[in-house]
MARFIDO-459824 format. One record per residue (C-alpha): residue number from 1; chain; residue in one letter; z, y, x. Coordinates in steps of 0.2 Angstrom, whole numbers, plus 2048, in hexadecimal, padded with zeros to 3 digits. Layout:
N
(node NUM,"A","A",(Z,Y,X))
...
***
This chain:
442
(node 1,"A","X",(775,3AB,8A9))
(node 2,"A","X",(763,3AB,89F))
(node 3,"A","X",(75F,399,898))
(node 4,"A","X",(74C,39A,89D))
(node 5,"A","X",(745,38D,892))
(node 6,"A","X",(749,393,881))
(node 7,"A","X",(735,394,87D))
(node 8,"A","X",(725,38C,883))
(node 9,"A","X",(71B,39A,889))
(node 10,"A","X",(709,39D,88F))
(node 11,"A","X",(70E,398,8A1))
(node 12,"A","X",(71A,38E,8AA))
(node 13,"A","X",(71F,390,8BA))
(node 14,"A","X",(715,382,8C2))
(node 15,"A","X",(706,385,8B9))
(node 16,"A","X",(708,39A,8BD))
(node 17,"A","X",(6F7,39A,8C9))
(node 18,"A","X",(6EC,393,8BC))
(node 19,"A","X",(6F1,39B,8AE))
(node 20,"A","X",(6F1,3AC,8B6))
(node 21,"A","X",(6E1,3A9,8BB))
(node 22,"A","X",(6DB,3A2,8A9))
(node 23,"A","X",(6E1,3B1,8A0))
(node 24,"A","X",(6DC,3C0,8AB))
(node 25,"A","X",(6CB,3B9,8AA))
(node 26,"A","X",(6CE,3BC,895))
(node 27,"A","X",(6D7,3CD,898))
(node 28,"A","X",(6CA,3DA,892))
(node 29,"A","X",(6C2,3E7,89E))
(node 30,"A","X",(6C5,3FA,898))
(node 31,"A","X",(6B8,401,8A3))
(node 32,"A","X",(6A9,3FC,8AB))
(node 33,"A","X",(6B0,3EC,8B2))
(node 34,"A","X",(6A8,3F2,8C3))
(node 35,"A","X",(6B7,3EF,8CE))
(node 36,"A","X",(6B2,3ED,8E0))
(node 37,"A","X",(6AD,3FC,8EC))
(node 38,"A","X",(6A4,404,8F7))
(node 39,"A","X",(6A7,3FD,90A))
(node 40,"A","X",(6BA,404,90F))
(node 41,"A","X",(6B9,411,91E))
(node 42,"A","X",(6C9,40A,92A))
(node 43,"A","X",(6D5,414,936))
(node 44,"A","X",(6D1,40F,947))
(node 45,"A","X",(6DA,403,952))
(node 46,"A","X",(6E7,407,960))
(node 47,"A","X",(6E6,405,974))
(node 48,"A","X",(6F4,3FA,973))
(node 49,"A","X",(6FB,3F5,986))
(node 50,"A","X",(6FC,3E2,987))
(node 51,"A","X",(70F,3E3,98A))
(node 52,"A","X",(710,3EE,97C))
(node 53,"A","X",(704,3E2,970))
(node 54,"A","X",(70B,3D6,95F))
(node 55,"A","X",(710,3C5,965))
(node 56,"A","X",(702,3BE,959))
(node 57,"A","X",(6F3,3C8,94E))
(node 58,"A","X",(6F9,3BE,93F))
(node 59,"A","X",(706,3C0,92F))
(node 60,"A","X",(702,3B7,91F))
(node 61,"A","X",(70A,3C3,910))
(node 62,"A","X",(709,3BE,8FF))
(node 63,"A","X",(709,3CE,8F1))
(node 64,"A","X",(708,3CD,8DF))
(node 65,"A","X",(6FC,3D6,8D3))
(node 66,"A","X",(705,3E6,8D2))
(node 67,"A","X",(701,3F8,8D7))
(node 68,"A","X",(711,3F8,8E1))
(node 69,"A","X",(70A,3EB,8EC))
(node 70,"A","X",(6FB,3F7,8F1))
(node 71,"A","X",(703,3FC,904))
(node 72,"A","X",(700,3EA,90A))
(node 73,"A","X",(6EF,3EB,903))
(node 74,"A","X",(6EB,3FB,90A))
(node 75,"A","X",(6F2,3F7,91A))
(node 76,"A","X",(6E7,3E7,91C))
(node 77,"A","X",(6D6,3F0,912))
(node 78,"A","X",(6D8,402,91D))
(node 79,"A","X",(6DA,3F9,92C))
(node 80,"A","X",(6EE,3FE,92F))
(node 81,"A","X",(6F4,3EE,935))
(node 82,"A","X",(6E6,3EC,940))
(node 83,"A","X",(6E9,3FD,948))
(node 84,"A","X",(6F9,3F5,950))
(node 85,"A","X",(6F1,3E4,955))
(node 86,"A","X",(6F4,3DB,946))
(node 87,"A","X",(6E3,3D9,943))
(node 88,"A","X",(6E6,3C6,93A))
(node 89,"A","X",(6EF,3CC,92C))
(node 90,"A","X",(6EC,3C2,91D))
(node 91,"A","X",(6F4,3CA,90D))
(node 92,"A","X",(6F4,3BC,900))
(node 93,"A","X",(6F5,3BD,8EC))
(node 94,"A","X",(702,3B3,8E4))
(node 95,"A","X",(702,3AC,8D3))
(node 96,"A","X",(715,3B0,8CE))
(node 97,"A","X",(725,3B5,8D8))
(node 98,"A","X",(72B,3A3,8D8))
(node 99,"A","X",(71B,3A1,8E2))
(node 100,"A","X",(71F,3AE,8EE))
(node 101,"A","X",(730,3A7,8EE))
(node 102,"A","X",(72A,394,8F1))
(node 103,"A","X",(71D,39B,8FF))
(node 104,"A","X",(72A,3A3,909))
(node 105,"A","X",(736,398,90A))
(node 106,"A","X",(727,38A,910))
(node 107,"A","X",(721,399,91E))
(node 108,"A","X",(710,39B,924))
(node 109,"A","X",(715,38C,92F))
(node 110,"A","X",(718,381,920))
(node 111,"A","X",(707,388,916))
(node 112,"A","X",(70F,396,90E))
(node 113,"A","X",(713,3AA,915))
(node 114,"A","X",(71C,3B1,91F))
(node 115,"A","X",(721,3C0,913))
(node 116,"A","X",(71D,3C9,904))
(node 117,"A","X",(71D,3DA,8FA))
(node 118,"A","X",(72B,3D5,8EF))
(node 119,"A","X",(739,3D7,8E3))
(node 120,"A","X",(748,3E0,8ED))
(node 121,"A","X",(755,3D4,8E7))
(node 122,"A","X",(749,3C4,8ED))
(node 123,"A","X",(74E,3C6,8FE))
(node 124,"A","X",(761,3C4,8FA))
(node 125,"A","X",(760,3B8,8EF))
(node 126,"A","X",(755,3AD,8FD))
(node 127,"A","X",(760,3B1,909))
(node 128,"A","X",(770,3AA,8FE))
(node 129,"A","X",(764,39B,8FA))
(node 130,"A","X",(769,39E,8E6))
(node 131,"A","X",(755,39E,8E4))
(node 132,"A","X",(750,393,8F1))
(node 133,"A","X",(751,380,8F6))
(node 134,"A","X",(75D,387,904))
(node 135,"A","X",(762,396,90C))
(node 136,"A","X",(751,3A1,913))
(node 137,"A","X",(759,3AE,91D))
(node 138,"A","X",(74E,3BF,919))
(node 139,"A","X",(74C,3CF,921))
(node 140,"A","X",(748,3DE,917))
(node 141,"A","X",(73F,3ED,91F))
(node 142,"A","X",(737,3F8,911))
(node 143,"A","X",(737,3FF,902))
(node 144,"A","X",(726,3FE,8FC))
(node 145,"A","X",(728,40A,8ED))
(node 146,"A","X",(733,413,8E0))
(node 147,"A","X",(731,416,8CD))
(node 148,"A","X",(71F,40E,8C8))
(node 149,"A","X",(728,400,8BB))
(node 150,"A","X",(727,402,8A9))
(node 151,"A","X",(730,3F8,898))
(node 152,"A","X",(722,3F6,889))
(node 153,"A","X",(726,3F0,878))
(node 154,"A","X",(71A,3E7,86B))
(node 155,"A","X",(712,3F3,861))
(node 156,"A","X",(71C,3E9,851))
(node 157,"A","X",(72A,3F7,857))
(node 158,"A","X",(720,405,85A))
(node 159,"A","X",(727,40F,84B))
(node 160,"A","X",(73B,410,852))
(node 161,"A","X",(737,41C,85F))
(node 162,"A","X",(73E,410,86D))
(node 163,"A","X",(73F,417,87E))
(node 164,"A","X",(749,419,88D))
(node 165,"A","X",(757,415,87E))
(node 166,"A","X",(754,404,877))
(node 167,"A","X",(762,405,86A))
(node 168,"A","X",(756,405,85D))
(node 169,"A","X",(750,3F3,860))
(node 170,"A","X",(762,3EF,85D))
(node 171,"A","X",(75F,3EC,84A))
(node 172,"A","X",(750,3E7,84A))
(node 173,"A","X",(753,3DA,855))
(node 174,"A","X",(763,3D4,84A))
(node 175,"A","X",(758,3D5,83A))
(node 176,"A","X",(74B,3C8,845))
(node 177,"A","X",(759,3BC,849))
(node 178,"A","X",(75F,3BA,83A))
(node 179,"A","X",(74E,3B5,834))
(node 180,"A","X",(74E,3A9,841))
(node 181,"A","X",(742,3B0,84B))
(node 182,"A","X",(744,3AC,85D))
(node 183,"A","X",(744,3BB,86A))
(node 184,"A","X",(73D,3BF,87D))
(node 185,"A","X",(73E,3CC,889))
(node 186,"A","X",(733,3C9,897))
(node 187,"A","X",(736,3CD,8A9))
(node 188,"A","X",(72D,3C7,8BA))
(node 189,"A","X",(73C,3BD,8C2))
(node 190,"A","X",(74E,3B9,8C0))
(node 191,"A","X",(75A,3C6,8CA))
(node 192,"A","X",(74B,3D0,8CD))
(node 193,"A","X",(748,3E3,8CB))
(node 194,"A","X",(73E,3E1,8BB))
(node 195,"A","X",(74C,3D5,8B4))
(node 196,"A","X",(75B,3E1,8B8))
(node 197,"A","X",(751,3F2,8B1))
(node 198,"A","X",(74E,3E8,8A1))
(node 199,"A","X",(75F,3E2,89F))
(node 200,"A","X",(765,3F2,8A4))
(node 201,"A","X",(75A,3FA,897))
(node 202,"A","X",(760,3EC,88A))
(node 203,"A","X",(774,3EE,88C))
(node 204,"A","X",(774,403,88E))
(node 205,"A","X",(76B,400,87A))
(node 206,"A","X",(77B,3F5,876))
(node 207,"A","X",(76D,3E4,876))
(node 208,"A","X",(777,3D5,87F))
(node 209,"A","X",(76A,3CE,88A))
(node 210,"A","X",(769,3BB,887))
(node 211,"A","X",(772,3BB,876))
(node 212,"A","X",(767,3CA,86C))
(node 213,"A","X",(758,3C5,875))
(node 214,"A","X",(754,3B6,881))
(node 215,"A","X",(74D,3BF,893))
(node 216,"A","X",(742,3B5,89A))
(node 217,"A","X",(736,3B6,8AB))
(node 218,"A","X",(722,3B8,8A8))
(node 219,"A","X",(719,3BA,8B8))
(node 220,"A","X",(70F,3CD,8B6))
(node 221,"A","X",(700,3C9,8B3))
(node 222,"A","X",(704,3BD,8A4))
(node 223,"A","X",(70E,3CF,89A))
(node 224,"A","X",(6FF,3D3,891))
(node 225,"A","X",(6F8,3C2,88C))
(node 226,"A","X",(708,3BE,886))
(node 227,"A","X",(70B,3CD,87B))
(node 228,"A","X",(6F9,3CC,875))
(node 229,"A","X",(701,3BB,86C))
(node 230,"A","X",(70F,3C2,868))
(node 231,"A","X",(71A,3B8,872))
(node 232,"A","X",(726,3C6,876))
(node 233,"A","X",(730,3D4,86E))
(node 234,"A","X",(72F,3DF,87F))
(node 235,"A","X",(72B,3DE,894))
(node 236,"A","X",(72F,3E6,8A4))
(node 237,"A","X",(725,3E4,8B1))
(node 238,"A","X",(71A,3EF,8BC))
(node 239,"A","X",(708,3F7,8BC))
(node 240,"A","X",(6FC,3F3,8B8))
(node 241,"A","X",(702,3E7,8AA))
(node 242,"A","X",(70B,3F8,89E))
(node 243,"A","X",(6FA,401,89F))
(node 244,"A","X",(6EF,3F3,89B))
(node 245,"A","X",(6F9,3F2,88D))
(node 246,"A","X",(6F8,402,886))
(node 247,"A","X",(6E6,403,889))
(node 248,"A","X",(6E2,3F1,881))
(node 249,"A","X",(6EE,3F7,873))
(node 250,"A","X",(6F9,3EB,872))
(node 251,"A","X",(709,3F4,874))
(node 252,"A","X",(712,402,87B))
(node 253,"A","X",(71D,409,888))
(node 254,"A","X",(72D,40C,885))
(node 255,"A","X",(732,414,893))
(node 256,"A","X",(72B,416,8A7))
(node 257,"A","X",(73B,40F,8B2))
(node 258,"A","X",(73D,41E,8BB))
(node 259,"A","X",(746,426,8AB))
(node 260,"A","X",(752,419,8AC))
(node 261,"A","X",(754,41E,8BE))
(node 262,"A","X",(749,42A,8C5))
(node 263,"A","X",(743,423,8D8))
(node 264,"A","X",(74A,414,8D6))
(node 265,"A","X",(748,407,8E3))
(node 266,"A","X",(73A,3F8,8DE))
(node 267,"A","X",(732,3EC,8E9))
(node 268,"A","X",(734,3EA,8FD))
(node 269,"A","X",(72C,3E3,90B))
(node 270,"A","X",(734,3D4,910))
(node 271,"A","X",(733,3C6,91C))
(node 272,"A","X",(73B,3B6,924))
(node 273,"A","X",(74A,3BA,931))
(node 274,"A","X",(743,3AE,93D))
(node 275,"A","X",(732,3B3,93D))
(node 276,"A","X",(738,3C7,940))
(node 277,"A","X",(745,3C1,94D))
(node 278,"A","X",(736,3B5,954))
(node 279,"A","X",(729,3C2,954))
(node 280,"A","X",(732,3D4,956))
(node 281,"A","X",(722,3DE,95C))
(node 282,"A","X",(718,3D6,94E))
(node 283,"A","X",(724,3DC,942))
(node 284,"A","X",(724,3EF,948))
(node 285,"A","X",(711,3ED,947))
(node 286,"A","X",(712,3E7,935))
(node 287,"A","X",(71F,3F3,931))
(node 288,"A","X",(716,404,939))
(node 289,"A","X",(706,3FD,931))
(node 290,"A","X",(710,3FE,921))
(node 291,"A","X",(716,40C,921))
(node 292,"A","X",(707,416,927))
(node 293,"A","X",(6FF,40D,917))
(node 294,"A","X",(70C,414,90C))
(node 295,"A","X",(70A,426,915))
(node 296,"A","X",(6F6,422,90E))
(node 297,"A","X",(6FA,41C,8FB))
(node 298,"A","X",(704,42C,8F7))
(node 299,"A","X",(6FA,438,8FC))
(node 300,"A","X",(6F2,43E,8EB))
(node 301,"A","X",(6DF,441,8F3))
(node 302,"A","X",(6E1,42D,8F5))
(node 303,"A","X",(6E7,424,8E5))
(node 304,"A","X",(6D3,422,8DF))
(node 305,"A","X",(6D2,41A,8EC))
(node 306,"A","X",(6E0,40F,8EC))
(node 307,"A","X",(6DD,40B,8DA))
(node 308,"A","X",(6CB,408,8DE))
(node 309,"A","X",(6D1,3FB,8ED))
(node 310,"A","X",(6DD,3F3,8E4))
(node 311,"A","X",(6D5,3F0,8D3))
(node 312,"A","X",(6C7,3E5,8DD))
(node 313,"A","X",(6C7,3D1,8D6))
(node 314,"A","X",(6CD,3CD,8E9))
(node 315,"A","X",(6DC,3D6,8E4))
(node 316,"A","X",(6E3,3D9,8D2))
(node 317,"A","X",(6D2,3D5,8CA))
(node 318,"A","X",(6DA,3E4,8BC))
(node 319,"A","X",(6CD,3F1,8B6))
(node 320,"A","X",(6CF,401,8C1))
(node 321,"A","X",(6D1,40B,8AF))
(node 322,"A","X",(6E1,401,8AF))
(node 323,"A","X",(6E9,407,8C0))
(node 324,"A","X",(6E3,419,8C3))
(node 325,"A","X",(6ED,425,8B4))
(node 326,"A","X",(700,420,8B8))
(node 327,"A","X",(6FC,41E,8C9))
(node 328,"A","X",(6FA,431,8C8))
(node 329,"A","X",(70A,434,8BA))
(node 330,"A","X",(6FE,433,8AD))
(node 331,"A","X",(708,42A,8A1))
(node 332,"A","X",(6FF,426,890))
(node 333,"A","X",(70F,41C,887))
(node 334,"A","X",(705,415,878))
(node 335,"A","X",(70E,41C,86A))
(node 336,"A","X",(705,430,86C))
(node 337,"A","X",(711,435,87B))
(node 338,"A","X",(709,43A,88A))
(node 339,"A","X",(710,43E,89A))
(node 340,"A","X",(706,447,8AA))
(node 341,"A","X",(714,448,8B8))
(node 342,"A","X",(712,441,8C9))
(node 343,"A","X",(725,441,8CB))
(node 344,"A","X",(727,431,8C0))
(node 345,"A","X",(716,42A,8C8))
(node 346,"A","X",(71B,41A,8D5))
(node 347,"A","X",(71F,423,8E8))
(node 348,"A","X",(71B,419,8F4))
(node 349,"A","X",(721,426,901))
(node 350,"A","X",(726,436,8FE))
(node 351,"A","X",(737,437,8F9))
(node 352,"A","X",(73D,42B,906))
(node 353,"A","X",(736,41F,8F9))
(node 354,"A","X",(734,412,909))
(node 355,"A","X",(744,412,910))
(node 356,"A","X",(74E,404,90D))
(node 357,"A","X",(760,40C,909))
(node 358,"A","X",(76C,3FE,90A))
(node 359,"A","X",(775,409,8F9))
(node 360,"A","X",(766,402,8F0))
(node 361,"A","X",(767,3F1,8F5))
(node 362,"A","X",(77B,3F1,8F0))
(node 363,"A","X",(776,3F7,8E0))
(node 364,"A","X",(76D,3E6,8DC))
(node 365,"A","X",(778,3DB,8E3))
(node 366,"A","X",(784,3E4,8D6))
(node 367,"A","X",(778,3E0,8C8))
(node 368,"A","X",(775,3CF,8CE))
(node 369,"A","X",(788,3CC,8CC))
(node 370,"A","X",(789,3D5,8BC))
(node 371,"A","X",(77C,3C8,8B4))
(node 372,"A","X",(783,3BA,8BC))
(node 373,"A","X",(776,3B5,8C5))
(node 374,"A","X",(782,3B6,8D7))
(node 375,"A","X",(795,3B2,8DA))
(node 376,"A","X",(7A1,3C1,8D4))
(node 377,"A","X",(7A9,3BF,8E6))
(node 378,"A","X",(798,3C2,8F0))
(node 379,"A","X",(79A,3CC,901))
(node 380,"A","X",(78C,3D8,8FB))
(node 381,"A","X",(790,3E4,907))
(node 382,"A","X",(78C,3D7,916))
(node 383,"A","X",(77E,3D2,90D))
(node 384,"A","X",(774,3E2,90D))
(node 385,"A","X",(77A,3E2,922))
(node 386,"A","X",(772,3D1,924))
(node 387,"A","X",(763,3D4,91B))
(node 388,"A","X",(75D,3E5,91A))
(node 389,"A","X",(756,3ED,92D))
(node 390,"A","X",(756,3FD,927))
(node 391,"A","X",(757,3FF,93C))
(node 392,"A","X",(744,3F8,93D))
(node 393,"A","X",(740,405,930))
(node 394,"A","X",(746,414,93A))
(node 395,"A","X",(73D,40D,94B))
(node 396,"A","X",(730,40A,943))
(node 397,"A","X",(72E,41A,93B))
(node 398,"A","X",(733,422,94D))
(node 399,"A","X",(724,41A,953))
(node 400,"A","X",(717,421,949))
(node 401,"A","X",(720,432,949))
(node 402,"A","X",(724,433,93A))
(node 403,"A","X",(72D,446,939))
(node 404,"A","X",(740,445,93A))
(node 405,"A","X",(742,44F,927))
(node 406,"A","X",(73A,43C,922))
(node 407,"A","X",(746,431,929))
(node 408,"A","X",(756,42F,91E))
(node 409,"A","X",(768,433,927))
(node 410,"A","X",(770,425,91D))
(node 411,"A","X",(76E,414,916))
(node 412,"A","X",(775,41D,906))
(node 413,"A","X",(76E,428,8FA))
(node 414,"A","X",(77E,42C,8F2))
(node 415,"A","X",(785,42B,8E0))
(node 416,"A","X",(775,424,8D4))
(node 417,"A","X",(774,42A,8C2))
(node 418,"A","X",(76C,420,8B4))
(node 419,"A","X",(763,428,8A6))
(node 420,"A","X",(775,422,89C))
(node 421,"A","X",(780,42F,8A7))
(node 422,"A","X",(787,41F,8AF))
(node 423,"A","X",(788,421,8C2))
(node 424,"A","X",(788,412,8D1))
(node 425,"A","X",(793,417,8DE))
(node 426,"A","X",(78D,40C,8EC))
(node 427,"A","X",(79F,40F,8F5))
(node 428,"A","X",(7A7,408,8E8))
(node 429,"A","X",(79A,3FC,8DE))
(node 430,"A","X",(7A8,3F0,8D2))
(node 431,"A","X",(7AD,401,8CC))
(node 432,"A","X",(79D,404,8C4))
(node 433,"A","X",(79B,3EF,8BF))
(node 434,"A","X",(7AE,3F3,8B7))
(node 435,"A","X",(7A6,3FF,8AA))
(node 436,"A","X",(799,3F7,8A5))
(node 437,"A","X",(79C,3F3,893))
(node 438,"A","X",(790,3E3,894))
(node 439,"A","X",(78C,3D7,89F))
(node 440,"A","X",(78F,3C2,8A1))
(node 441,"A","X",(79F,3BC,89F))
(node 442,"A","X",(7A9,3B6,8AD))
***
């Protein structure tokens, strides 16, 4: 496993808050720096039967500063989660996922949340209490996206035509160690989606993560800042943080994450066991609210909109020039390619892009192991049955008649294939850990 500590950056986790807030005040507005907007217009509320009504109006969520968190933020802003009775919603921005991870596990009870928008693998690794001060049981009930991640490079690479093939780093990076100079891939957390695509990305190029180059976690809003002083070679994180950086031109995109898997899974909606199991018609609320808000953000006619919301200093405080183009699959990558295709653009719907398959979930407890960052021996397949409710998916969708060609027949998706050619077969998941050329030694 990644030593963490191999070189004093701009942050550090305790101080993530203050820091974050310190250097997006310094980050530099590319259009008018007119964020907020006109007032919101909001769906109107249900008739709800008392027997039928939430157990309590009230959820705290945390989210990060990334476009992928926009369904909660929609949800609460378009009036979603009051529609069901949740009318108490708060949706609350944390600093880092650490935060997110520290909030949770104290609860809303204990002066933190309840649940978050969130790294997929976060809930697992909660729930085994490898991250935690103990074991935080965690219920998973949504995908809130696929694709919308990106890998940028400093610009001091621009001129080896790296992309969705990193080998030409591999050199360069040799040629920089034996100079002494100390390397860093950024990512957003340990274990997480944005640490597994960059060591994917690494490892497929022949670079040993943790030997060729230290990876280490920046919290997302921090990416730019730090490539601006050149504390890093390369970063995976999501948008906004890839296009601020093209457009402050500090660097380029290497590749958009749905090349190295096209609809890949990202973050989720997850929340405590206990207040699910404590609160089940609250939950469905939250849940239907969620998904109606996910229906809303991909519907082209509404992404202005969305990027208009979000981009507000309440919530990402990020210039809305920053947000809109890949939002819609307009992909500038910094170093003259350009890309307009909707199809590698973040889904937070269509595509079953908000189902929860459990084939998904496997595939990152796989990669966890292969990183070493769970035991070898882990029950994954039980995991994913304790932790992901794919079942409060499908009811909930029933609920809000979602049409049955929406509602997936399986908690698999079948063989995946990665931009390499290599293929995860979720029925058989060490095969594919077997072949892999590079990963932590036993």
């Amino acid at each position: 496993m990644a030593n963490f500590s191999r070189r004093r950056f701009l942050f550090t986790t305790g101080a993530a808050a203050a820091t974050t807030l310190w250097l997006n005040s310094c980050a530099s507005r590319t259009d008018s720096g007119d964020t907020t907007t006109s007032e919101v217009e909001t769906v109107a509320p249900l008739d709800i039967a008392p027997e039928d009504a939430p157990e309590l109006t009230t959820a705290k969520l945390g989210f990060i500063a990334l476009t992928d968190s926009a369904p909660l933020i929609i949800a609460k802003e378009k009036g979603f989660f009051a529609k069901y009775g949740m009318t108490d919603v708060e949706v609350i921005k944390q600093a880092s996922w650490p935060v997110t991870r520290d909030n949770i596990e104290l609860g809303s009870g204990g002066g933190g949340i309840d649940g978050a928008h969130i790294l997929t693998p976060m809930p697992y690794l909660m729930t085994m209490g490898t991250i935690t001060q103990q074991p935080v049981p965690m219920y998973l009930l949504a995908r809130l996206n696929v694709n919308g991640q990106a890998i940028s490079v400093s610009k001091e690479y621009i001129d080896l035509n790296v992309t969705v093939d990193s080998s030409p780093l591999k050199a360069a990076f040799a040629q920089a160690k034996a100079s002494n100079k100390e390397l860093q891939a950024a990512m957003t957390f340990p274990g997480g989606t944005h640490d597994l695509w960059m060591r994917y990305w690494l490892a497929a190029g022949g670079i040993v993560p943790d030997t060729d180059i230290s990876v280490i976690p920046v919290p997302p809003p921090q990416m730019v800042a730090n490539m601006r002083i050149s504390a890093m070679e390369t970063f995976c994180v999501g948008e906004p943080w890839n296009e601020q950086l093209v457009n402050q031109d500090l660097g380029f995109t290497a590749l958009v994450t749905s090349e190295l898997w096209q609809d890949h899974p990202e973050k989720a909606l997850s929340l405590r066991a206990d207040w699910v199991d404590e609160n089940p018609k609250a939950t469905m609320a939250l849940l239907k609210a969620t998904l109606e808000a996910q229906k809303w953000c991909d519907q082209p006619e509404n992404t202005e909109e969305m990027c208009r919301i979000v981009s507000q200093d309440k919530w990402f405080q990020v210039p809305f020039d920053d947000i809109i183009d890949r939002s819609q699959g307009k992909i500038d990558y910094g170093n003259g390619r350009t890309v307009d295709d909707r199809n590698v653009a973040m889904k937070f719907w269509n595509d079953f892009a908000s189902y929860p398959f459990k084939s998904h979930d496997l595939w990152f407890l796989t990669e966890n192991i292969r990183w070493g960052y769970i035991p070898a021996n882990t029950d994954t397949k039980a995991l994913v049955e304790q932790v992901n409710r794919s079942d409060l998916w499908i009811e909930a969708a029933k609920a809000i008649d979602v049409p049955e060609a929406e509602i997936p027949t399986s908690d698999s998706r079948g063989v995946e294939t990665f931009f390499d050619g290599v293929e995860f077969d979720p029925e058989n998941p060490q095969a594919y850990l077997d072949a892999l050329k590079i990963k932590t030694p036993k």
